[in-house]
ChimeraX commands (.cxc) that place a marker at each C-alpha (Angstrom):
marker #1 position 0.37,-9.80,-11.54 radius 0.5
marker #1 position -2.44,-7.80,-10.14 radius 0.5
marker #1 position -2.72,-8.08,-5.99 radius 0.5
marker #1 position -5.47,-10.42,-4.55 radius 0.5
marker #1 position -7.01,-7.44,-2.79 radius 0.5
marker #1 position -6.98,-7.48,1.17 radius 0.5
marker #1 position -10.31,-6.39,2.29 radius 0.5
marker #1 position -10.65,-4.03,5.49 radius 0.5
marker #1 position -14.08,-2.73,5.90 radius 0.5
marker #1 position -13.37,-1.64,9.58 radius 0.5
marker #1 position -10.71,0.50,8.90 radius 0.5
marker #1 position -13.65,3.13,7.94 radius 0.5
marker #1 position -15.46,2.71,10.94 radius 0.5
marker #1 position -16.23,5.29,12.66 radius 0.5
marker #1 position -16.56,7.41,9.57 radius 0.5
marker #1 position -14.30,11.00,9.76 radius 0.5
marker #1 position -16.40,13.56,11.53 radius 0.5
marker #1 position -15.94,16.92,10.42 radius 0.5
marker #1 position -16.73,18.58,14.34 radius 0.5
marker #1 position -13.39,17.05,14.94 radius 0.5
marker #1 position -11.42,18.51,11.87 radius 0.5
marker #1 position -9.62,21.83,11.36 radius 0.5
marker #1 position -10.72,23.61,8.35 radius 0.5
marker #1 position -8.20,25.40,6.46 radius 0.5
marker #1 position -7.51,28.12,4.53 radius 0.5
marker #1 position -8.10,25.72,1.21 radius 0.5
marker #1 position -10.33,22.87,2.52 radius 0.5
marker #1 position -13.27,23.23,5.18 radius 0.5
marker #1 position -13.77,20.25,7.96 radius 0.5
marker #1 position -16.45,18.68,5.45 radius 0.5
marker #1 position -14.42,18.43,2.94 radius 0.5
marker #1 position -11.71,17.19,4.85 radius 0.5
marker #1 position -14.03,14.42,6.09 radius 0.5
marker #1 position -15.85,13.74,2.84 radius 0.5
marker #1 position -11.81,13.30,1.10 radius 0.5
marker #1 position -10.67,11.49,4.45 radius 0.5
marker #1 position -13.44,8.95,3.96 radius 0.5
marker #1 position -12.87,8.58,0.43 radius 0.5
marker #1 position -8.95,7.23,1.43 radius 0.5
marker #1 position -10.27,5.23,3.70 radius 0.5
marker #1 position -13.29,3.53,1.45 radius 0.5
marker #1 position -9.92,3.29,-0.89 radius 0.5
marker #1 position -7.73,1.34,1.53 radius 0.5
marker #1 position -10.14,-1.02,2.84 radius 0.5
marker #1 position -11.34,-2.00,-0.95 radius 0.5
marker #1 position -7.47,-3.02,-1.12 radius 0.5
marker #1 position -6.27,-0.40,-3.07 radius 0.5
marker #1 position -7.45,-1.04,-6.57 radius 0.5
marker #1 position -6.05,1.31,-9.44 radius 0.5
marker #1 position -9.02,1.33,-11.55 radius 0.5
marker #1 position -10.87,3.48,-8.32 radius 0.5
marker #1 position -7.96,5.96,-7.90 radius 0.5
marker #1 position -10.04,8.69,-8.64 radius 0.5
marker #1 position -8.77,11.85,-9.71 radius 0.5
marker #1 position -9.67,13.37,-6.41 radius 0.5
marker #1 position -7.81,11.11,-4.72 radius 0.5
marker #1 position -4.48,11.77,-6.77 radius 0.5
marker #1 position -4.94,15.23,-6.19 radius 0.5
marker #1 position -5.22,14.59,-2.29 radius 0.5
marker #1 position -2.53,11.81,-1.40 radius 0.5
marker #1 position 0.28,13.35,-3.84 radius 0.5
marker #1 position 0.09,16.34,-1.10 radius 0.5
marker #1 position 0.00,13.76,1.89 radius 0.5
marker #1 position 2.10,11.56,3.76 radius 0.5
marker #1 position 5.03,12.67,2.10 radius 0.5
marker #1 position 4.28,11.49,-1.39 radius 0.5
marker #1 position 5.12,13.76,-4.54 radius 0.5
marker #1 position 2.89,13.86,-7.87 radius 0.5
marker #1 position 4.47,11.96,-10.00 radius 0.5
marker #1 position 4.35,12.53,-13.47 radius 0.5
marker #1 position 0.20,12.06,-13.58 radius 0.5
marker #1 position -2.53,9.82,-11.93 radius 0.5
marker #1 position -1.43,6.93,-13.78 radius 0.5
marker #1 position 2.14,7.19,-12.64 radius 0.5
marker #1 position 1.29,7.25,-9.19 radius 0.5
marker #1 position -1.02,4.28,-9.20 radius 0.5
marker #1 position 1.58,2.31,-11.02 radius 0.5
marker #1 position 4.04,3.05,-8.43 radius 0.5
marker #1 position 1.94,2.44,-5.22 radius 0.5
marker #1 position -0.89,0.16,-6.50 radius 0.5
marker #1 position 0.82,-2.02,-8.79 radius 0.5
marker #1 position 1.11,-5.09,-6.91 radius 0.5
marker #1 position 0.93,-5.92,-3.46 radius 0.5
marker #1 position 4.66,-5.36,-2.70 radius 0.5
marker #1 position 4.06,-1.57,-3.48 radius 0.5
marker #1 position 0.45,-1.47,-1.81 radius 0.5
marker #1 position 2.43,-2.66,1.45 radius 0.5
marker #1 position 5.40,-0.21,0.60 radius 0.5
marker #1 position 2.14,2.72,0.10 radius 0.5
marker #1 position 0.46,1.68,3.25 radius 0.5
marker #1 position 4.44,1.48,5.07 radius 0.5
marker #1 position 4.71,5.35,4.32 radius 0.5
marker #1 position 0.87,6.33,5.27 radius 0.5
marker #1 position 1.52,4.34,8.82 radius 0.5
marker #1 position 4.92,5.73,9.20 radius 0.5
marker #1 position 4.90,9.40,8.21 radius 0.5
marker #1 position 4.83,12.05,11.39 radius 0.5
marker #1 position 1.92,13.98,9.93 radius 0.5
marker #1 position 3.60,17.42,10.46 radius 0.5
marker #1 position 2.36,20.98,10.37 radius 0.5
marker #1 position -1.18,22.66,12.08 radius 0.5
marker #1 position -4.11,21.48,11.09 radius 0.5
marker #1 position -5.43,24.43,10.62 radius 0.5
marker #1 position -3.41,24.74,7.53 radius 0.5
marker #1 position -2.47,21.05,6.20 radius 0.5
marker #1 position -4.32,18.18,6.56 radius 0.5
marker #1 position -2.22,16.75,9.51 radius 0.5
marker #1 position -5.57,15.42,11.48 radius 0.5
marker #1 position -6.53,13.48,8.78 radius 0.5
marker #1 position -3.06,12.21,8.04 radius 0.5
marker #1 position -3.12,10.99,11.68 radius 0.5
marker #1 position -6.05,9.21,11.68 radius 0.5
marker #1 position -5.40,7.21,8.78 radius 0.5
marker #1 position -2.23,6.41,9.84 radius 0.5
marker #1 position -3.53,4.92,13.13 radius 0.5
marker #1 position -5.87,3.24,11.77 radius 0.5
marker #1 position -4.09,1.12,9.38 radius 0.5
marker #1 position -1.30,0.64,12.06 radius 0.5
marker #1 position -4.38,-0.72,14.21 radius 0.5
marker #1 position -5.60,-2.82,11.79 radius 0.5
marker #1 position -2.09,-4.36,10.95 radius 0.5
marker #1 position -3.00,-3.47,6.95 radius 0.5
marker #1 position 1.28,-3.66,6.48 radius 0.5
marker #1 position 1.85,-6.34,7.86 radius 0.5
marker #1 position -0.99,-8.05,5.90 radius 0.5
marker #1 position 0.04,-6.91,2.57 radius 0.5
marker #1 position 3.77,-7.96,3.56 radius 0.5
marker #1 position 2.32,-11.51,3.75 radius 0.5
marker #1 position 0.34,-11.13,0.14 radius 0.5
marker #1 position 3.69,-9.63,-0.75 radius 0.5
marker #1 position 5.88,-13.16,-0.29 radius 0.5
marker #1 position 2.79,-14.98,-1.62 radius 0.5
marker #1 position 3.18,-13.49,-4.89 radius 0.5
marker #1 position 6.51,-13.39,-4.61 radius 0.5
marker #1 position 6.90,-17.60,-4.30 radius 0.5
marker #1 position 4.06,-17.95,-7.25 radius 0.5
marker #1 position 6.14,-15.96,-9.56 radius 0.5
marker #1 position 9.36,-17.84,-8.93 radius 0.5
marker #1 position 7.58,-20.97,-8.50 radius 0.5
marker #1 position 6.00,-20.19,-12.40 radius 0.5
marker #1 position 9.43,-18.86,-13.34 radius 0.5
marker #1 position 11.18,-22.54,-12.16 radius 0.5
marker #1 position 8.55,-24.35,-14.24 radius 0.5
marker #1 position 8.52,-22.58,-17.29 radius 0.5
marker #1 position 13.05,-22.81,-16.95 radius 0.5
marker #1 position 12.48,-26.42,-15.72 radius 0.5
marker #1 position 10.18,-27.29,-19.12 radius 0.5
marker #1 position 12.90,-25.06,-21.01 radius 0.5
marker #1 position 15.79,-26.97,-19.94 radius 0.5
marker #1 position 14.50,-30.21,-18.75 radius 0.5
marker #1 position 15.55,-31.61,-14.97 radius 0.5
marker #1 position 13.54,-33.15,-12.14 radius 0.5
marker #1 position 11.53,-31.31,-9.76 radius 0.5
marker #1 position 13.11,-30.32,-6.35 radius 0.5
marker #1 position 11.80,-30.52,-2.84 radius 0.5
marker #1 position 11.34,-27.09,-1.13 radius 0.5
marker #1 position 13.69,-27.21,1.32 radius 0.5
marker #1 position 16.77,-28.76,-0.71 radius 0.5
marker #1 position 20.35,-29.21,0.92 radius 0.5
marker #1 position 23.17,-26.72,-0.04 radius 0.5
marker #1 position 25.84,-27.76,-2.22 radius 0.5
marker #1 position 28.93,-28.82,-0.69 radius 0.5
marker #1 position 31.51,-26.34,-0.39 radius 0.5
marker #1 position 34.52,-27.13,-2.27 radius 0.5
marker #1 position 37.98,-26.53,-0.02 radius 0.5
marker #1 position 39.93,-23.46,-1.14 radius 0.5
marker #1 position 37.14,-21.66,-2.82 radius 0.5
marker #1 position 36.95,-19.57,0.21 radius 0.5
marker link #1:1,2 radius 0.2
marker link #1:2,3 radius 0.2
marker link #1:3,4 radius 0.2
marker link #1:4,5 radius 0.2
marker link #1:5,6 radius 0.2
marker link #1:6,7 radius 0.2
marker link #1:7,8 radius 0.2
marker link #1:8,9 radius 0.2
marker link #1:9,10 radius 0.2
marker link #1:10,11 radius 0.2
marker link #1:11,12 radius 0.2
marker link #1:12,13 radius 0.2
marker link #1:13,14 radius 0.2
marker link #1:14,15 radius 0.2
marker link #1:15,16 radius 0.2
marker link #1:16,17 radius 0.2
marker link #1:17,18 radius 0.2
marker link #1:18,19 radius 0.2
marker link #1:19,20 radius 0.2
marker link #1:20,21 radius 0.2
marker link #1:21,22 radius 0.2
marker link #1:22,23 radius 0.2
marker link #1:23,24 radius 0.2
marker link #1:24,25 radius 0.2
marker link #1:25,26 radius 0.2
marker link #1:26,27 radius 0.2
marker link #1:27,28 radius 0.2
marker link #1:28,29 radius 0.2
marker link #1:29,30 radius 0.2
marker link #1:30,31 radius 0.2
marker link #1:31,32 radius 0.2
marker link #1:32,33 radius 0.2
marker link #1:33,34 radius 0.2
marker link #1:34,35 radius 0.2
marker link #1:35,36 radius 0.2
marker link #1:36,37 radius 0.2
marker link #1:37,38 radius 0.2
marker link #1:38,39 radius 0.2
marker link #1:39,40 radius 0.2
marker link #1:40,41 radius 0.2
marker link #1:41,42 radius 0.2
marker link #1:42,43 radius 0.2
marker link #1:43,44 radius 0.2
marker link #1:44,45 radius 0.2
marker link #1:45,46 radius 0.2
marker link #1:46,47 radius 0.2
marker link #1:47,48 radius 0.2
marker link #1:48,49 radius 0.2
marker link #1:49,50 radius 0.2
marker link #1:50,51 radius 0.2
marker link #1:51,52 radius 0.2
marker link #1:52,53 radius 0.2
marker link #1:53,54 radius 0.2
marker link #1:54,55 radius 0.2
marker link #1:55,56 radius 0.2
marker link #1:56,57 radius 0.2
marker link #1:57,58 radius 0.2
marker link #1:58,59 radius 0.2
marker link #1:59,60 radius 0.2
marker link #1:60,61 radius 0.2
marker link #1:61,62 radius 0.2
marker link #1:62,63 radius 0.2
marker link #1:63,64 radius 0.2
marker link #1:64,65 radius 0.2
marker link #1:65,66 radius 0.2
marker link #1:66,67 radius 0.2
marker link #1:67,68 radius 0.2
marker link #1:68,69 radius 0.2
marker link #1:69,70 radius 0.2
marker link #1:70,71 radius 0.2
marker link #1:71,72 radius 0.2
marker link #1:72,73 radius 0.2
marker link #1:73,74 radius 0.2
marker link #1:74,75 radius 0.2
marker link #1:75,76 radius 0.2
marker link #1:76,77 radius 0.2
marker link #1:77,78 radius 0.2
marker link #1:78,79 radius 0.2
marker link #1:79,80 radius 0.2
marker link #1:80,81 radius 0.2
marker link #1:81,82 radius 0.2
marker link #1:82,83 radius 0.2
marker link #1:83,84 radius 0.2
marker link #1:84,85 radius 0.2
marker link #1:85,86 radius 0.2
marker link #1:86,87 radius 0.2
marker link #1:87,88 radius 0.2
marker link #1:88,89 radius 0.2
marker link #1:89,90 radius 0.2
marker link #1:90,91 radius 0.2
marker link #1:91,92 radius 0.2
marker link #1:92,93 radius 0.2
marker link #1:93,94 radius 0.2
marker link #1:94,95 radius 0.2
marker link #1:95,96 radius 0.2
marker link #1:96,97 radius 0.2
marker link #1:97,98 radius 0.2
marker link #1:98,99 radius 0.2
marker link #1:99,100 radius 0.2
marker link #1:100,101 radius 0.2
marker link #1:101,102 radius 0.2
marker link #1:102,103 radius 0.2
marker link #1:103,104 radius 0.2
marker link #1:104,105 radius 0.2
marker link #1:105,106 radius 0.2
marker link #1:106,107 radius 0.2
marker link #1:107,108 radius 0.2
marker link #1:108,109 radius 0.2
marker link #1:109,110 radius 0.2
marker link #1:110,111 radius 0.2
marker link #1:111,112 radius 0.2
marker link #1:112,113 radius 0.2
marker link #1:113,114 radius 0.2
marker link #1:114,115 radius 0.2
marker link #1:115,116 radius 0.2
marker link #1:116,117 radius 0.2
marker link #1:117,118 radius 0.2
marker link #1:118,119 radius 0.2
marker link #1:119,120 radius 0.2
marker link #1:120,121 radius 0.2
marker link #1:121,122 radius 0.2
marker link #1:122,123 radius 0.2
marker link #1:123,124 radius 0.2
marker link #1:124,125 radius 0.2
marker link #1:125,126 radius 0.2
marker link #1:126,127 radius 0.2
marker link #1:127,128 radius 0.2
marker link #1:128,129 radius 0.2
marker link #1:129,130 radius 0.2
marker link #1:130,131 radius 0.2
marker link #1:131,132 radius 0.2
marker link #1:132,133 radius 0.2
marker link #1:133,134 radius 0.2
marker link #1:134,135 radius 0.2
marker link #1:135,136 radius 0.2
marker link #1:136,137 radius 0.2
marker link #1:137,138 radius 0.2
marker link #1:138,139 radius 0.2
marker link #1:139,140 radius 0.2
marker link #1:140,141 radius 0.2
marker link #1:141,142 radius 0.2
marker link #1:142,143 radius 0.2
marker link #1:143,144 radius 0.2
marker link #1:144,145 radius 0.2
marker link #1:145,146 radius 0.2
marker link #1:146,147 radius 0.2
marker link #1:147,148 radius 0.2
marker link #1:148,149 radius 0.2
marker link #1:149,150 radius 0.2
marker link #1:150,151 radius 0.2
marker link #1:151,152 radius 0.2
marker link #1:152,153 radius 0.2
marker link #1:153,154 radius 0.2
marker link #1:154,155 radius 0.2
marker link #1:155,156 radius 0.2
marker link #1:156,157 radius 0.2
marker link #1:157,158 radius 0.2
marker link #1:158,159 radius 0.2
marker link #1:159,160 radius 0.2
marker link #1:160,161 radius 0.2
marker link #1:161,162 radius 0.2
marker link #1:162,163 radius 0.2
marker link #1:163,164 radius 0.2
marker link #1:164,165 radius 0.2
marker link #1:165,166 radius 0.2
marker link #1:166,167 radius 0.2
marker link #1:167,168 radius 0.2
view
C-alpha cells in the first residue's frame, strides 16, 4: 500500500543559508545548503520513493545515523515504503543528537532538519497515517476472510468473550 503523502511545504521555509553553514573538508557551505534543501523539498513532498534521488542516498545513508544499505533501492524500501516506515525515518531524523563539528560532518544541517520536523509535528502526523492504513488493511483483510468463510459483520467495538472459569 503506497502512503497517502503528508504534505509540509513550511518545513522548507526559510530555505538553508549557506553564511550560516560550516564547510568541510569534503562539502563547502553551498553545497551543504543546496543538499540540505534538497532533504527538506524531500520531506515536505511526503517522502515519495520515485524522487529519492541518487544524491540524496548518497547524503542521508551518512546522516542521522542511517547506514547504506545494500543500494538506493534498499534504502527507500526500508524508510519510504509505507507510512509506518516514513514515520519510523522521520522518528530517527527528529531524534538523532547530530554529533561531531561541523566543520567536518554535516552536524548543522542534521540539526536543522531535525528541528524542523520536530516543529512541525511531521512524526506524529505520519503516526496517525500510520494506524489509518493500518485499520484499512485489516478492515480489507476481515472482508476478504469474512466472504471466504461466511459470518455476519461485527460492530467496531464488540464485547470480549466470556472467560471460562479455570482457564486461568
Amino acid at each position: 500500500m503506497t502512503a497517502r503523502p503528508i504534505l509540509c511545504e513550511r518545513l522548507r521555509i526559510p530555505p538553508f543559508d549557506p553564511a550560516v553553514l560550516k564547510p568541510t573538508q569534503w562539502a563547502t557551505a553551498q553545497q551543504k545548503a543546496k543538499l540540505g534543501n534538497a532533504i527538506l523539498r524531500f520531506i515536505a513532498l511526503g517522502m515519495p520513493a520515485g524522487k529519492f534521488t541518487p544524491a540524496l542516498y548518497n547524503r542521508l545513508s551518512n546522516m542521522f545515523g542511517f547506514i547504506a544499505h545494500y543500494n538506493r533501492i534498499g534504502f527507500a524500501q526500508t524508510w519510504f515504503e509505507n507510512a509506518a516506515t516514513r514515520r519510523d525515518f522521520l522518528d530517527q531524523v527528529a531524534r538523532h543528537p547530530c554529533w561531531g563539528d561541523p566543520s567536518f560532518v554535516w552536524s548543522d544541517v542534521e540539526k536543522e532538519i531535525g528541528q524542523r520536523i520536530r516543529e512541525n509535528l511531521l512524526v506524529e502526523a505520519w503516526a496517525a497515517r500510520a494506524r489509518e492504513e493500518q485499520i484499512a488493511r485489516e478492515k480489507s483483510e476481515l472482508a476478504g476472510l469474512m466472504a471466504k468463510h461466511g459470518g455476519t459483520t461485527t460492530s467496531a467495538v464488540a464485547p470480549a468473550p466470556p472467560v471460562q472459569p479455570g482457564l486461568f
